[in-house]
CHARMM-style PDB file with segment names, atoms N, HN, CA, C and O in Angstrom:
ATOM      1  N   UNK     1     -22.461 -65.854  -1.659  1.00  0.00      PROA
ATOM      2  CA  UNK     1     -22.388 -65.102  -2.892  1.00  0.00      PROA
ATOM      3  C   UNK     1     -21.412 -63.946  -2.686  1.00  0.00      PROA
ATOM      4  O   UNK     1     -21.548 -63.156  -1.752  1.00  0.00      PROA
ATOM      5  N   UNK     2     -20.360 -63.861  -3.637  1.00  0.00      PROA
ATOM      6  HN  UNK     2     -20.249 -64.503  -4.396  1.00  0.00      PROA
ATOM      7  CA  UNK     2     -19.636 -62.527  -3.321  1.00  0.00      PROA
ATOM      8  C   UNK     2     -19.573 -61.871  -4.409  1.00  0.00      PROA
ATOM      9  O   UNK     2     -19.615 -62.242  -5.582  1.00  0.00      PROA
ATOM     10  N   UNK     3     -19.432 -60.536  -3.779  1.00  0.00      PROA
ATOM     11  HN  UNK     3     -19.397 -60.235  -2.826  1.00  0.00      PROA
ATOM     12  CA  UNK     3     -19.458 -59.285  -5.026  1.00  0.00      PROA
ATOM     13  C   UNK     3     -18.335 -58.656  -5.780  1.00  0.00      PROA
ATOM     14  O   UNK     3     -17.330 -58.788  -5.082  1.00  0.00      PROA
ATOM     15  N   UNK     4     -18.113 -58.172  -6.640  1.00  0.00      PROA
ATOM     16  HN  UNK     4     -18.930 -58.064  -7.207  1.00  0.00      PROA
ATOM     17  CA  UNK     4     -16.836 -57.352  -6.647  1.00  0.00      PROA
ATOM     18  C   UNK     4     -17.443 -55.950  -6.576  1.00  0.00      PROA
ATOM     19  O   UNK     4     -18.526 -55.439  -6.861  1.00  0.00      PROA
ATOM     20  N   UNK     5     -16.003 -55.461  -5.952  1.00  0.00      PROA
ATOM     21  HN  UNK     5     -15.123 -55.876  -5.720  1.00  0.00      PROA
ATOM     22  CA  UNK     5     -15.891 -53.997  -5.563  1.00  0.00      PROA
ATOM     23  C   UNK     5     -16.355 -53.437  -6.906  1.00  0.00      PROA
ATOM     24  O   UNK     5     -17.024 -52.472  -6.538  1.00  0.00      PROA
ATOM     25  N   UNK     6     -16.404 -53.455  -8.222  1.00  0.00      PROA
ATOM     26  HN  UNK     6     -15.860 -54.239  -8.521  1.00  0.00      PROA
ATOM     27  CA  UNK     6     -16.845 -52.881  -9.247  1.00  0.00      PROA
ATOM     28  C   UNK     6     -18.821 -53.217  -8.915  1.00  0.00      PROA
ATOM     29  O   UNK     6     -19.865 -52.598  -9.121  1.00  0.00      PROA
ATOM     30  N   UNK     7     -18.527 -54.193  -8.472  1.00  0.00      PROA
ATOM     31  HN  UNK     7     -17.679 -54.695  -8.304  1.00  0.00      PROA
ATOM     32  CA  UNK     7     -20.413 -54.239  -8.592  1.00  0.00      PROA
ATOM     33  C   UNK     7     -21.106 -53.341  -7.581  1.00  0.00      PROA
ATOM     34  O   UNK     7     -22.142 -52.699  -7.749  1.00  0.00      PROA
ATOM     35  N   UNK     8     -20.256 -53.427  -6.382  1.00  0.00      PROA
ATOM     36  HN  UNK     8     -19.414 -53.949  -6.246  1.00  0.00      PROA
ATOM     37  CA  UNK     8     -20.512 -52.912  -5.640  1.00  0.00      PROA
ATOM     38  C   UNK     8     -21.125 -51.183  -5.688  1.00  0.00      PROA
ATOM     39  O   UNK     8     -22.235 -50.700  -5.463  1.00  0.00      PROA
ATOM     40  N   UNK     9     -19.159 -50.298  -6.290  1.00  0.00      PROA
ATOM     41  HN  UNK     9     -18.257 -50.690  -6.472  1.00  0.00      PROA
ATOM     42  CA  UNK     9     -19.924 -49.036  -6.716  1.00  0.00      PROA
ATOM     43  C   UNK     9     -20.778 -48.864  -7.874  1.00  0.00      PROA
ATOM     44  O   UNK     9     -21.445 -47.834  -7.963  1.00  0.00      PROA
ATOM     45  N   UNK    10     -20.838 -49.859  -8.875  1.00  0.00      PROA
ATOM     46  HN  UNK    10     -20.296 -50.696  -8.803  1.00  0.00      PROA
ATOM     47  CA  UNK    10     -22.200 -49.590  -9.618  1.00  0.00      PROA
ATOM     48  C   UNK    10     -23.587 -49.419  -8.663  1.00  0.00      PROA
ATOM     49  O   UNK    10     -24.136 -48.318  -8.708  1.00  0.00      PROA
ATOM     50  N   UNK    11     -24.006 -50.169  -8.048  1.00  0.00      PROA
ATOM     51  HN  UNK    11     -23.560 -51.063  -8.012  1.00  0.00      PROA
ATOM     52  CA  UNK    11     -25.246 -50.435  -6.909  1.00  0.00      PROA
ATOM     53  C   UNK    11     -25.478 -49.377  -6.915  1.00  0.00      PROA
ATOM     54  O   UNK    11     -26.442 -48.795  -7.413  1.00  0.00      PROA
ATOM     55  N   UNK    12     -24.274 -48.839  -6.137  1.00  0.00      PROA
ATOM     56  HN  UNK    12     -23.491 -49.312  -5.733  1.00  0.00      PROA
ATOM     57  CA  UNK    12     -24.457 -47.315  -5.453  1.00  0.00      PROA
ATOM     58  C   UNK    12     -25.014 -46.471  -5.778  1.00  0.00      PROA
ATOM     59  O   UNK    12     -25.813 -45.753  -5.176  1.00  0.00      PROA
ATOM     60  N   UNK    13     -24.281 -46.453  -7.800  1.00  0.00      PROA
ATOM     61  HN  UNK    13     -23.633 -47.036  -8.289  1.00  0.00      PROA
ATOM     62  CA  UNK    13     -24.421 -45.559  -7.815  1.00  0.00      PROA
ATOM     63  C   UNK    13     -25.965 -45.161  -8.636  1.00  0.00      PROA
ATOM     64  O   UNK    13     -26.494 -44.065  -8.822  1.00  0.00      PROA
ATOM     65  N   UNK    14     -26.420 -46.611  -9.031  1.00  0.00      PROA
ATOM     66  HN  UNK    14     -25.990 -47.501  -8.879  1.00  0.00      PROA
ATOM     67  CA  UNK    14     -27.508 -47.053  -9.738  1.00  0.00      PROA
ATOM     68  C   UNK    14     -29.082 -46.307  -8.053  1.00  0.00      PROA
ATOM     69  O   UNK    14     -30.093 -45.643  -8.283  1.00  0.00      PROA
ATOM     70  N   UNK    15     -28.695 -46.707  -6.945  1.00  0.00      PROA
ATOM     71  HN  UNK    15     -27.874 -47.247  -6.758  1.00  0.00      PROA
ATOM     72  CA  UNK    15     -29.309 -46.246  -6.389  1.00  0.00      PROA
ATOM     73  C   UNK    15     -28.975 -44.717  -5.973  1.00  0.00      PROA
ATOM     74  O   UNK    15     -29.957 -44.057  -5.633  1.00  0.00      PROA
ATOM     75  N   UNK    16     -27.898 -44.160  -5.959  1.00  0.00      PROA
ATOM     76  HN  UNK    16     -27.101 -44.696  -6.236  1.00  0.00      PROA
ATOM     77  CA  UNK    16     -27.848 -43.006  -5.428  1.00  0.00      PROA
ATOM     78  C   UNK    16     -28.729 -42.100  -6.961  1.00  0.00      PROA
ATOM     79  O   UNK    16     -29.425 -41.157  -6.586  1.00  0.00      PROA
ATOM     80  N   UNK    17     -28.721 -42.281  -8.166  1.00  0.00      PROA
ATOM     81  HN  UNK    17     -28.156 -43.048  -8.471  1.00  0.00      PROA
ATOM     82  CA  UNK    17     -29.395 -41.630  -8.966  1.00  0.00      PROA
ATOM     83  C   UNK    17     -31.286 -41.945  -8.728  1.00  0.00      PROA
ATOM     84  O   UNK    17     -32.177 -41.190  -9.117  1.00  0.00      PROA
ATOM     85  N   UNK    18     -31.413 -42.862  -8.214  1.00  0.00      PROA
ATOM     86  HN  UNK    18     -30.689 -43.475  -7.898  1.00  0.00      PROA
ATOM     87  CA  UNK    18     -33.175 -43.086  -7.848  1.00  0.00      PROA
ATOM     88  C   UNK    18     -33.592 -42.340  -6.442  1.00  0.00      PROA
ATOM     89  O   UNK    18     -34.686 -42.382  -5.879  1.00  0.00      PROA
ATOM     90  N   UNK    19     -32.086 -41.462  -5.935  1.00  0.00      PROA
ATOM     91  HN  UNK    19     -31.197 -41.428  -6.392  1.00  0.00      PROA
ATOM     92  CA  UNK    19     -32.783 -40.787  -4.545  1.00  0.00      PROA
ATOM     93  C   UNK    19     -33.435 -39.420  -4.751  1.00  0.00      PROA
ATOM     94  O   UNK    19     -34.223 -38.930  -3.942  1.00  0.00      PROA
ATOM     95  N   UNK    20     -33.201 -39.066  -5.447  1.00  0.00      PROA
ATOM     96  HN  UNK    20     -32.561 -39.465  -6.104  1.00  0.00      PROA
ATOM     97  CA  UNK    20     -34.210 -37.438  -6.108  1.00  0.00      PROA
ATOM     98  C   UNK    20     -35.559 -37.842  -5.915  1.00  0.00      PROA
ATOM     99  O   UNK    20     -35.828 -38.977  -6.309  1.00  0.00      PROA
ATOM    100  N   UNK    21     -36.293 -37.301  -5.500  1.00  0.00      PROA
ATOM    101  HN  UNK    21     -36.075 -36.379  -5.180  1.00  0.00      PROA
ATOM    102  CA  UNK    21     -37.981 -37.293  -5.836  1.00  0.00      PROA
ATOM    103  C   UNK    21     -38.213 -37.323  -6.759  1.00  0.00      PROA
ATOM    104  O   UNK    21     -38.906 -38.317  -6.976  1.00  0.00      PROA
ATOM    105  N   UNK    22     -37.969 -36.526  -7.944  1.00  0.00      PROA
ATOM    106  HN  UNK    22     -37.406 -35.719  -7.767  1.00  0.00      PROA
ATOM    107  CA  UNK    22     -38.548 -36.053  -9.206  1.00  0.00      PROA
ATOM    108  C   UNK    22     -37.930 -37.674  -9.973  1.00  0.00      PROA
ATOM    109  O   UNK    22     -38.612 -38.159 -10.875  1.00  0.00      PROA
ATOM    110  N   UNK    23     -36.738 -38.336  -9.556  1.00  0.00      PROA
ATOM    111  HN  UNK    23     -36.184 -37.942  -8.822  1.00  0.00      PROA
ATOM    112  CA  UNK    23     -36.218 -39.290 -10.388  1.00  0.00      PROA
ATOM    113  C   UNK    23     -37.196 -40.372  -9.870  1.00  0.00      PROA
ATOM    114  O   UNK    23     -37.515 -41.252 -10.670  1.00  0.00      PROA
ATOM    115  N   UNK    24     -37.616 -40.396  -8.836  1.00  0.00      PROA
ATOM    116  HN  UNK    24     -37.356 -39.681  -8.187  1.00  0.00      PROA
ATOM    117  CA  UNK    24     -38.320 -41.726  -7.663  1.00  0.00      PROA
ATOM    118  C   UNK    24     -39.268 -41.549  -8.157  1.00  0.00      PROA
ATOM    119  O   UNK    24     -39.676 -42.581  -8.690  1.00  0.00      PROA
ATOM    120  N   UNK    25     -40.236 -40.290  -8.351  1.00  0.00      PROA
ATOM    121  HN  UNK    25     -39.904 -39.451  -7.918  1.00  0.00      PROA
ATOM    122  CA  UNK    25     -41.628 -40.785  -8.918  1.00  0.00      PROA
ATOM    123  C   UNK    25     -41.402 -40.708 -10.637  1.00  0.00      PROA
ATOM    124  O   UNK    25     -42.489 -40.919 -11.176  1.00  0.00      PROA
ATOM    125  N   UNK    26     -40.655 -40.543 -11.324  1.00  0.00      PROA
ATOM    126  HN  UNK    26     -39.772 -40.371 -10.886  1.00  0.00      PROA
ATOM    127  CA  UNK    26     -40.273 -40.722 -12.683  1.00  0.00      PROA
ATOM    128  C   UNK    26     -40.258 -41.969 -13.075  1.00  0.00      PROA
ATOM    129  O   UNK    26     -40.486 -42.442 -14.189  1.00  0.00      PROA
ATOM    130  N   UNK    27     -39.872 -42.656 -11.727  1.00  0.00      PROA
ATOM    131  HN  UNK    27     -39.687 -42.272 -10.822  1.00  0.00      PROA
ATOM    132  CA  UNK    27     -39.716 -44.390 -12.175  1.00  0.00      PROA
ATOM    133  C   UNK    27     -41.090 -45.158 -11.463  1.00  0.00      PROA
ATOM    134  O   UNK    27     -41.556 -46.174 -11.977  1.00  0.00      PROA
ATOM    135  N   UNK    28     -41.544 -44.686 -10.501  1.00  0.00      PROA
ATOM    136  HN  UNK    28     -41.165 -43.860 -10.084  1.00  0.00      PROA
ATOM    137  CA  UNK    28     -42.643 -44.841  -9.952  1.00  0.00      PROA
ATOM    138  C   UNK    28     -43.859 -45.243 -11.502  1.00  0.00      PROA
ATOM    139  O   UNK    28     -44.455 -46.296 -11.726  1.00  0.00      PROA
ATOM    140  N   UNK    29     -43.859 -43.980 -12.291  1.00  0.00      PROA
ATOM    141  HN  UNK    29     -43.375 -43.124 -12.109  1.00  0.00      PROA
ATOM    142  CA  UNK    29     -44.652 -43.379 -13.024  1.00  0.00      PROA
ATOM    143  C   UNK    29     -44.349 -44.489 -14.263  1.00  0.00      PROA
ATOM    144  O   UNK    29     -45.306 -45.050 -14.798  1.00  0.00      PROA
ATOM    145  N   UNK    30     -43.111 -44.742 -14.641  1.00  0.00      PROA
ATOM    146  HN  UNK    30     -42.335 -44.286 -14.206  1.00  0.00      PROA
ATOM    147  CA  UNK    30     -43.070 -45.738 -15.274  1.00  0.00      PROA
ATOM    148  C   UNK    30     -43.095 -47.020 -14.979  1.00  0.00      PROA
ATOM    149  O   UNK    30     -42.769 -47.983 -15.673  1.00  0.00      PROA
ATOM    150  N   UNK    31     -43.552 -46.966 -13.776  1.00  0.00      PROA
ATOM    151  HN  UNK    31     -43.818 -46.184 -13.213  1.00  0.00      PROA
ATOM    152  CA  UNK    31     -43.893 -48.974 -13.250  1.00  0.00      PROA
ATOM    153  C   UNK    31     -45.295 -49.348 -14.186  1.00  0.00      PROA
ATOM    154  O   UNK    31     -45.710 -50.484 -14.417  1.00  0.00      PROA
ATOM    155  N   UNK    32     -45.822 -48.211 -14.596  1.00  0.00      PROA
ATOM    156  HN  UNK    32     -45.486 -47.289 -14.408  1.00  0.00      PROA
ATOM    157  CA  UNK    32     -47.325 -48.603 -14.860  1.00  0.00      PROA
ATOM    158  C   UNK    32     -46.817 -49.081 -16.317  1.00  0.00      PROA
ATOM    159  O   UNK    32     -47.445 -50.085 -16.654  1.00  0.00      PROA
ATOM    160  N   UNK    33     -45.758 -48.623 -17.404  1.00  0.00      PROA
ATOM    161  HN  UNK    33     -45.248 -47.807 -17.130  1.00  0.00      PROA
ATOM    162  CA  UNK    33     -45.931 -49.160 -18.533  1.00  0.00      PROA
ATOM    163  C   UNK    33     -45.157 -48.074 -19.012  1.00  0.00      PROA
ATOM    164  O   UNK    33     -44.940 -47.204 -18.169  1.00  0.00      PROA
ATOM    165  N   UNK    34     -44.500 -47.824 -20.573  1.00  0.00      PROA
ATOM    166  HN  UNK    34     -44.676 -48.531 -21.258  1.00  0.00      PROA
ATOM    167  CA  UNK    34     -44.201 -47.046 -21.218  1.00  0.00      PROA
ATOM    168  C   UNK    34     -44.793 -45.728 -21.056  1.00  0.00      PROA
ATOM    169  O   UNK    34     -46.001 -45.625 -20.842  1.00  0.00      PROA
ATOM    170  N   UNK    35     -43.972 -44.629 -21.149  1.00  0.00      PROA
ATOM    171  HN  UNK    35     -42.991 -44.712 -21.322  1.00  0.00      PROA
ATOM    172  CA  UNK    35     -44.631 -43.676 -21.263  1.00  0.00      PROA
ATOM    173  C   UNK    35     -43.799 -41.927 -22.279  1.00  0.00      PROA
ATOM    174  O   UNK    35     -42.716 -41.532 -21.848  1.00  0.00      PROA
ATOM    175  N   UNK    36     -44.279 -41.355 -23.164  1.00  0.00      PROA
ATOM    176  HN  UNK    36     -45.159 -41.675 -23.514  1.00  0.00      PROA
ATOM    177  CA  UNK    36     -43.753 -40.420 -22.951  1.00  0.00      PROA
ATOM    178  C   UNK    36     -43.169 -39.286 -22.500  1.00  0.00      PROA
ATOM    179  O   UNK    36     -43.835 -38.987 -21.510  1.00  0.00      PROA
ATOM    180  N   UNK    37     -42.212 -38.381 -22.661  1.00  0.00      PROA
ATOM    181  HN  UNK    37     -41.671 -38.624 -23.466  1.00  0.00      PROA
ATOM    182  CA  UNK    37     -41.973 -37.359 -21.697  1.00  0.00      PROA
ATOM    183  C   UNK    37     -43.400 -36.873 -21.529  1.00  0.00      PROA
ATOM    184  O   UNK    37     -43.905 -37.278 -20.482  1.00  0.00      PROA
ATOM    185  N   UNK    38     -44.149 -36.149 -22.246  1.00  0.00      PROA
ATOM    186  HN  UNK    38     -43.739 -35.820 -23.097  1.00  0.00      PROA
ATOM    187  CA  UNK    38     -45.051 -35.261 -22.222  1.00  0.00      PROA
ATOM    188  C   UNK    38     -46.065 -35.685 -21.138  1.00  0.00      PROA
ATOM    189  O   UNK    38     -46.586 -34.876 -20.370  1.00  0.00      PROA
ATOM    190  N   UNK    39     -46.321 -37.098 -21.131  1.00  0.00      PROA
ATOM    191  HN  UNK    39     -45.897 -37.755 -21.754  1.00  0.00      PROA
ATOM    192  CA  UNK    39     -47.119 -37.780 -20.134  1.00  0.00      PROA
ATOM    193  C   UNK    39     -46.360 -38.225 -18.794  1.00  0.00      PROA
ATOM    194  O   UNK    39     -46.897 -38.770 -17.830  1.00  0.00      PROA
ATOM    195  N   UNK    40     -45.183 -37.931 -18.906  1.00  0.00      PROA
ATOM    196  HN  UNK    40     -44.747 -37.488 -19.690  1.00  0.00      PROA
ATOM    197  CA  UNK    40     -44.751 -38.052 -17.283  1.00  0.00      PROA
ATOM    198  C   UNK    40     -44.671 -36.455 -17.065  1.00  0.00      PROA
ATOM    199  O   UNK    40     -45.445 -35.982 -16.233  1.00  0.00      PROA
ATOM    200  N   UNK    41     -43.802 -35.598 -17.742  1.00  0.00      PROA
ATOM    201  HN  UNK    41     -43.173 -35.983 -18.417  1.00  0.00      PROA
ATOM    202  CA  UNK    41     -44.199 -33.960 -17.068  1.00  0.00      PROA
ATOM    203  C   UNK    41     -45.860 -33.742 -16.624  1.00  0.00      PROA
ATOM    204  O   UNK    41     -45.991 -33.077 -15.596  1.00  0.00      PROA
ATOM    205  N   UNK    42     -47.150 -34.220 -17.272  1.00  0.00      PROA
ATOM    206  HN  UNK    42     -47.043 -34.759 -18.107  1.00  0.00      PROA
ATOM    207  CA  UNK    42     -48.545 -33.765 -17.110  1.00  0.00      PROA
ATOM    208  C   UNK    42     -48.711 -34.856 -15.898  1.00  0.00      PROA
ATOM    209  O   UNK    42     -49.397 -34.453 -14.958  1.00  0.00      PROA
ATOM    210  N   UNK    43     -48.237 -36.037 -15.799  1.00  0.00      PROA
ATOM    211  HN  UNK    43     -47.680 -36.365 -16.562  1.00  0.00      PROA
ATOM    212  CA  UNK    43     -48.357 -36.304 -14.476  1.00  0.00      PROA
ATOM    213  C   UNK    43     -47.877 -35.886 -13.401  1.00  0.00      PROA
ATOM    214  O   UNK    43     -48.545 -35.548 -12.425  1.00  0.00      PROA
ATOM    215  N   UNK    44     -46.305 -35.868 -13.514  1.00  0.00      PROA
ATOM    216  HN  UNK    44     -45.762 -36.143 -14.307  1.00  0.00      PROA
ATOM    217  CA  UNK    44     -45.774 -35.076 -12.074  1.00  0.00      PROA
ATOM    218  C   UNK    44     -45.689 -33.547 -12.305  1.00  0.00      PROA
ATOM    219  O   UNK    44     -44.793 -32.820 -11.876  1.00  0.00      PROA
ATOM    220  N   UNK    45     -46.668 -33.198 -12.985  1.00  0.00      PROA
ATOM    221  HN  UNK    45     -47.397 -33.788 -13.334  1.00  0.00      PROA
ATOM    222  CA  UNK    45     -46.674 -31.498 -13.046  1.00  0.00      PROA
ATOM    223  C   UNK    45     -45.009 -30.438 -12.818  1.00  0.00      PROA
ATOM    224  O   UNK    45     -44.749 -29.509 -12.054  1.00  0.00      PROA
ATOM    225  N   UNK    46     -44.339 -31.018 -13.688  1.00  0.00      PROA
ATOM    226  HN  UNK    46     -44.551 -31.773 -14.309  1.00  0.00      PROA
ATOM    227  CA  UNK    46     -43.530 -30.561 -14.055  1.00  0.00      PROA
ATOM    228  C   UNK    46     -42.757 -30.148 -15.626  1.00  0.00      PROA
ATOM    229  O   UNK    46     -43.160 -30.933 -16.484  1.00  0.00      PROA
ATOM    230  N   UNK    47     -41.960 -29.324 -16.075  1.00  0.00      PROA
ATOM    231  HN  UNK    47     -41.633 -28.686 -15.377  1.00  0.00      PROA
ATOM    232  CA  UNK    47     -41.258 -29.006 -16.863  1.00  0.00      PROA
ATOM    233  C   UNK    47     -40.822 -30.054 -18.343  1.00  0.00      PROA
ATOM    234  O   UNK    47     -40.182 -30.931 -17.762  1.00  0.00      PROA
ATOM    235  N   UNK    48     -40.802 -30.370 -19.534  1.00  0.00      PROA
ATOM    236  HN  UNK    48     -41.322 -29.658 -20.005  1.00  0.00      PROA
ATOM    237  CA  UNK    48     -40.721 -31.485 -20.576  1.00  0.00      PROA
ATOM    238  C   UNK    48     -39.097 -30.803 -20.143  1.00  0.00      PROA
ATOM    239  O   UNK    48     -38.525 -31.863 -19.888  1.00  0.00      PROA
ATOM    240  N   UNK    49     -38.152 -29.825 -19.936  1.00  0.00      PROA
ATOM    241  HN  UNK    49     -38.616 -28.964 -20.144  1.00  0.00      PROA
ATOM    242  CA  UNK    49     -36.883 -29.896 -19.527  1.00  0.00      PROA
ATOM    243  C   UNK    49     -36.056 -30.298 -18.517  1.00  0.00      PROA
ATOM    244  O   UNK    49     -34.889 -30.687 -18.474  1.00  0.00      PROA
ATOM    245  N   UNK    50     -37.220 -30.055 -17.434  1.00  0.00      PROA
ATOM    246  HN  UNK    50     -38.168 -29.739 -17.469  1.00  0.00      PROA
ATOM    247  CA  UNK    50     -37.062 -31.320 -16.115  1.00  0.00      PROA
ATOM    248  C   UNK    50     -37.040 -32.205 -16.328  1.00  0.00      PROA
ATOM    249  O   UNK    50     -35.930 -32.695 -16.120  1.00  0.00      PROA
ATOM    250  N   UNK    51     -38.139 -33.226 -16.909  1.00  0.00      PROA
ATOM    251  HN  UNK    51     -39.040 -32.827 -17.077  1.00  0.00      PROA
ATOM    252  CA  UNK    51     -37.952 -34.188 -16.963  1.00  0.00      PROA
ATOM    253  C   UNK    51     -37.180 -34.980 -17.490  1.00  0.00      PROA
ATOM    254  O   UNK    51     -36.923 -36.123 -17.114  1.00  0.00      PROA
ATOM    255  N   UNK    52     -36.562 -34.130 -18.842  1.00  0.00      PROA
ATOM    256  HN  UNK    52     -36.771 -33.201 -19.147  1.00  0.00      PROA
ATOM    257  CA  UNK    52     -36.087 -34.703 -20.127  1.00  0.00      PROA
ATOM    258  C   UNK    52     -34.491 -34.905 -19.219  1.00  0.00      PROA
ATOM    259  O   UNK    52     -33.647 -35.788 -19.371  1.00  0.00      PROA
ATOM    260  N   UNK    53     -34.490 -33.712 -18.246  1.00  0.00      PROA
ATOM    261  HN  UNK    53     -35.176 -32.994 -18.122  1.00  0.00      PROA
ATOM    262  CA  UNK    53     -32.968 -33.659 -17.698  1.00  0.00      PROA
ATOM    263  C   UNK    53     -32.366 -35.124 -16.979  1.00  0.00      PROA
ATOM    264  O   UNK    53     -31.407 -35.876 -17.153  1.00  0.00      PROA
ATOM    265  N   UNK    54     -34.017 -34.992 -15.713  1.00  0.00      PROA
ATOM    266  HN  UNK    54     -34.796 -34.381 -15.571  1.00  0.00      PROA
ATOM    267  CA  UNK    54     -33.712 -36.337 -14.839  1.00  0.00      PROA
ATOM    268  C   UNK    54     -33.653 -37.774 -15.641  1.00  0.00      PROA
ATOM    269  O   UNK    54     -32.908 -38.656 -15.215  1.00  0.00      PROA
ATOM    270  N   UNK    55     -34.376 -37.961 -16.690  1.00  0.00      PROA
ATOM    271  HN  UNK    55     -34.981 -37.244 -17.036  1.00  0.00      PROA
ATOM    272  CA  UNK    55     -34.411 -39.085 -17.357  1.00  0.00      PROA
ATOM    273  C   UNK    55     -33.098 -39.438 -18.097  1.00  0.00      PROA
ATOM    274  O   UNK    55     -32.842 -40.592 -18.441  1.00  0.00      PROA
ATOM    275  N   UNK    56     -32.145 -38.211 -18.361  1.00  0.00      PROA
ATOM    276  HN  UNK    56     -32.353 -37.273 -18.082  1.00  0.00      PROA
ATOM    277  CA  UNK    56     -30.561 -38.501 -18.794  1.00  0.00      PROA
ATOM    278  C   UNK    56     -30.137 -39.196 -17.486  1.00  0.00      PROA
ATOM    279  O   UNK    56     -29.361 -40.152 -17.479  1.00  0.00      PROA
ATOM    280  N   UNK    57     -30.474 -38.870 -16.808  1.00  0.00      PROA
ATOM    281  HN  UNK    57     -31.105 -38.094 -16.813  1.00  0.00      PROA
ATOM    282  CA  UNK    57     -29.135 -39.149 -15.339  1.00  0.00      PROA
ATOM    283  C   UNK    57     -30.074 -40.839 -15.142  1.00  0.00      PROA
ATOM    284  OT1 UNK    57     -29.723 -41.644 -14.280  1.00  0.00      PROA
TER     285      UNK     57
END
């Protein structure tokens, strides 16, 4: 199977945005199912502007 160099830095960069904590358990948090901001800030006890931030990126 071969890749192209375009797929390649997508990967990257698709994983280099899941290396944050706050982004890792953001997606963690959404393995369980849909969720709103309000219910992922009251879970990872953080900010509805934090979250709202990491969920752009």
């Amino acid at each position: 199977m071969e890749f192209s160099e375009a797929d390649i830095i997508h990967t990257a960069a698709v994983i280099k945005s899941m290396g944050h904590p706050m982004r890792l358990g953001i997606l963690c948090f959404l393995g369980q199912g849909p969720a709103c901001v309000q219910d992922i800030n009251q879970a990872l006890g953080s900010s509805q502007s934090n979250v709202s931030q990491h969920l752009e990126i």
